[in-house]
C-alpha positions, 0 to 999 in steps of 0.5 A, spaced: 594 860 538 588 864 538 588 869 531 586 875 534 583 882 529 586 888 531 594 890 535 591 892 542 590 886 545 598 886 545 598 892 547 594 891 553 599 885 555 605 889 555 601 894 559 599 888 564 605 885 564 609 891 567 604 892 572 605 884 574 612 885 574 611 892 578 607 888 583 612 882 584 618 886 585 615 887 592 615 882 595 621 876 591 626 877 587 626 877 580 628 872 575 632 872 569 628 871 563 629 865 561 626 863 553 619 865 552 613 860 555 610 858 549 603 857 553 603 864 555 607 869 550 606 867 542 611 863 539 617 867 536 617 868 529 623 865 527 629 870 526 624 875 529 629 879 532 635 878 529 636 886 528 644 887 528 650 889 532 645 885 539 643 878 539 636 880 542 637 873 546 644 875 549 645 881 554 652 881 552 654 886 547 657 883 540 664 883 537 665 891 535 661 894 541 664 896 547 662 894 553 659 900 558 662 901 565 656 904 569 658 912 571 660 914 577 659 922 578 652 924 582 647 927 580 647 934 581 638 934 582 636 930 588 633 924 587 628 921 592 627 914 593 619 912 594 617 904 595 610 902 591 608 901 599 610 907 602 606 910 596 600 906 600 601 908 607 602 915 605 595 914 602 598 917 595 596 911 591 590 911 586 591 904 586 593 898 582 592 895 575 594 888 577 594 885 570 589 882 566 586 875 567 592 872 562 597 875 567 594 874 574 593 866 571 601 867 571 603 872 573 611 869 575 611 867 567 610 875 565 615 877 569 621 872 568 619 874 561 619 882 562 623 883 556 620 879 550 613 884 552 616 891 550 615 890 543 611 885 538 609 885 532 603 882 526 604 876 523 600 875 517 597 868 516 595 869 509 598 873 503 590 877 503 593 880 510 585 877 514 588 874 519 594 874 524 598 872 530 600 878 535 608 875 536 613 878 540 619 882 539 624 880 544 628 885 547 636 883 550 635 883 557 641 888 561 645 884 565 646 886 573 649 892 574 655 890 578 658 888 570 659 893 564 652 893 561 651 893 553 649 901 552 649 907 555 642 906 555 643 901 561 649 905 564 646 910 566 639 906 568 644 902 574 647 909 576 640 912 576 637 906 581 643 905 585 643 913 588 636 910 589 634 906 597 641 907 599 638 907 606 633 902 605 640 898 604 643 899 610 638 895 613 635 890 607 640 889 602 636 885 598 629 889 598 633 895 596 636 890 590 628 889 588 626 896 588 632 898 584 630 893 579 623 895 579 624 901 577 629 899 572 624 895 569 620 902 569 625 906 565 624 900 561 618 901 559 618 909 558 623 909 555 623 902 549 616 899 551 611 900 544 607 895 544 606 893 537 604 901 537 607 901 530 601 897 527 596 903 530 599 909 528 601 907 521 594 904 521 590 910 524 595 916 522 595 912 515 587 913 515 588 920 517 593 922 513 592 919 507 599 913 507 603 910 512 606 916 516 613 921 513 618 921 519 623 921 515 625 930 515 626 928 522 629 920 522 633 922 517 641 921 520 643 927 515 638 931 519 640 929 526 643 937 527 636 940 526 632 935 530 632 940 537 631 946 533 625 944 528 622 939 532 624 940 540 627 932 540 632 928 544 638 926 540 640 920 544 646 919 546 647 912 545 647 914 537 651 918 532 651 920 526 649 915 520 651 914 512 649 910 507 651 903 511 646 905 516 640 906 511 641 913 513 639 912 520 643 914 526 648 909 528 646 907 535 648 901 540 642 899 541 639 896 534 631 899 537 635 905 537 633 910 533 637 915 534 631 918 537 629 918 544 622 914 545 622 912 538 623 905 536 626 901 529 623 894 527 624 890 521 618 891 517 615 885 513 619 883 506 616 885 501 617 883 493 624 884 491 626 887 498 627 884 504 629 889 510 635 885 513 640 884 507 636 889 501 641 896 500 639 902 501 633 905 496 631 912 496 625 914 500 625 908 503 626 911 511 619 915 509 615 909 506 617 905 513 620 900 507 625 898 512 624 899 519 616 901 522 617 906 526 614 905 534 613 910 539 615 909 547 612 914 553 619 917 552 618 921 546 614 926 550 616 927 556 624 925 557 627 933 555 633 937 559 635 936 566 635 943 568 640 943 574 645 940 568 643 942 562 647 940 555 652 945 552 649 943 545 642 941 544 643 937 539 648 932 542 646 932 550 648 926 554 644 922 559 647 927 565 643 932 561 636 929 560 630 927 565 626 921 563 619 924 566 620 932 566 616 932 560 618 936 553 615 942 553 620 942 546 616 938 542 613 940 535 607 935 534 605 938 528 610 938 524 613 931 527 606 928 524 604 931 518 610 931 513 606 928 508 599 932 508 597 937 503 599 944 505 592 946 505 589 940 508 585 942 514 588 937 520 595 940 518 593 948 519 590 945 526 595 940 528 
C-alpha cells in the first residue's frame, strides 16, 4: 500500500467516488456493497468501525433500536424531480467530474463500495507519527427502502426520494428505482460525507488556533438546549439528550452521529492509559477530542428550516421540519470555531 504524506488525497477519492457513483445511476443499476476491494479501497484497520449500537457491516440496526418505518405524510413544499440527463438537455449542466484516474480505472468497484468512502482516517505506521496510510471508515449501508430502515436519517431519505420520479415510474419503473438511489447516495454524502476532514481541521484550525479545536460549548449534550440559540445549529432528530454513559454526547441512532446535523464522530487513536472504546469518561475530554475526533459534512452549513414546515421548537425540529440544501442563514461561525483563542486574539474579534 502506497504511504502518502498529507489527508487530501482521500479527500479527493471520496469526492471522485460520489461523482462515479452519480455517473453509473445513469445508466445500471447499483449493487449492494460488498466487502471493500483491497486492490482499490486501503485495507480496513482491524476493529476500524466498530463504533457502538450499528456494526458498520450490517445495515440492520442491533438489539435495543428500533427499526424505522419510512413516513407517509407528504411534503408540504413541492419537490421537483431533475434527472443528471435532463439537466444536460436543458443545457443547465457546467459539467462533469467523472472521477480521478483510480476511479475511472474502476469505476464499478467505487460505487459497490460507496459506503466505505464517506469517511477515513490515518493510520500512523510509526510511533514518531512520519508516515501513514489513509484507511476507510466504513459506513452501514441502509437497506432498500421497501424494508424499515435503521435511523430516522435513512427513513426520512426513502420518503424524500420516493416523492421524486414518480412520473417517470409510471413509464420506467426500474430507471426511477436508479435516480432514486442516486440521489439517495446524494443526501449520503451531504449529510455524512468527511472525508478524513477531522485530520485537517484539527491540523489547520490546530495551527491557527493554537491546539486541537474546542467544540465542546456546543458538542456537549448538556448544551443541547442552547445549540440553536447560541450558535444557529441543527439538532438532529435521530438524537436526544445524553449522560454520563454517552461521554456526555447526545445519545444518537446513528453512532457518526453527533447530536449535530453535518458534524460527525470517529474514535480517535489510543493514547497511553486511554483507549477511546472501553475508557470512562474523563473531564474535558469532549474538548480535547480525546474520544471522538470531530469531521464536519456539507450539511453543517446548509441543512436549516423547512419554511412552509417550520419546527414549533427550534431546538428539537424533526426531519419534516429541515431542508437539506436551503442553506443556514442561522449559523454563527465565530463562536463555532474560536472557543479556545485568546479573547484578545485577532482572528477571534474578525471571526
Amino acid at each position: 500500500m502506497r504511504t502518502v504524506r498529507n489527508g487530501r488525497r482521500w479527500v479527493v477519492i471520496g469526492l471522485a467516488v460520489a461523482a462515479a457513483g452519480v455517473v453509473l445511476a445513469q445508466s445500471e443499476p447499483i449493487a449492494a456493497p460488498p466487502a471493500v476491494l483491497s486492490d482499490v479501497v486501503p485495507d480496513v484497520v482491524p476493529d476500524a468501525d466498530q463504533d457502538g449500537p450499528m456494526d458498520s457491516r450490517s445495515s440492520a440496526p442491533a438489539a435495543g433500536l428500533e427499526p424505522q418505518i419510512v413516513p407517509t405524510p407528504t411534503y408540504t413544499r413541492d419537490l421537483n424531480s431533475l434527472s443528471l440527463q435532463q439537466v444536460v438537455n436543458a443545457k443547465l449542466d457546467t459539467g462533469f467530474y467523472h472521477g480521478s484516474p483510480q476511479v475511472l480505472a474502476d469505476p464499478k468497484g467505487y460505487a459497490d463500495n460507496f459506503y466505505a468512502t464517506l469517511a477515513s482516517r490515518k493510520h500512523y505506521k510509526d510511533e514518531e507519527h512520519q508516515s501513514w496510510d489513509i484507511v476507510p471508515i466504513p459506513q452501514a449501508a441502509p437497506p432498500p427502502c421497501d424494508q424499515p430502515q435503521p435511523t430516522l436519517f435513512d427513513a426520512e431519505s426513502c420518503r424524500y426520494v420516493r416523492a421524486l420520479f414518480t412520473e417517470l415510474a409510471q413509464s420506467d419503473s426500474q430507471q426511477a428505482l436508479r435516480n432514486r438511489e442516486q440521489v439517495r447516495r446524494g443526501r449520503d454524502v451531504w449529510f455524512k460525507g468527511t472525508f478524513g476532514n477531522q485530520d485537517m481541521y484539527n491540523h489547520y484550525l490546530g495551527s491557527l488556533f493554537g491546539g486541537i479545536p474546542d467544540y465542546s460549548s456546543w458538542l456537549d449534550t448538556r448544551n443541547r438546549d442552547q445549540r440553536f440559540k447560541k450558535f444557529g445549529l441543527m439538532n438532529d432528530p435521530g438524537c436526544h439528550a445524553g449522560s454520563e454513559a454517552t461521554f456526555w454526547l447526545d445519545d444518537c441512532d446513528d453512532p457518526h452521529a453527533s447530536g449535530v446535523l453535518g458534524v460527525r464522530k470517529y474514535y480517535a487513536d489510543a493514547t497511553a492509559g486511554f483507549d477511546p472504546r472501553s475508557s470512562p469518561y474523563q473531564d474535558g475530554e469532549i474538548a480535547t477530542q480525546k474520544r471522538f475526533v470531530i469531521g464536519f459534512a456539507c450539511a453543517i452549513c446548509h441543512v436549516s428550516f423547512d419554511p412552509t414546515n417550520p419546527p414549533k421548537d427550534p431546538a428539537n425540529p424533526q426531519w419534516a421540519n429541515l431542508m437539506g440544501g436551503i442553506g443556514n442563514q442561522y449559523l454563527q461561525h465565530g463562536p463555532l470555531f474560536v472557543q479556545n483563542m485568546a479573547k484578545g486574539d485577532f482572528l477571534r474579534i474578525v471571526l
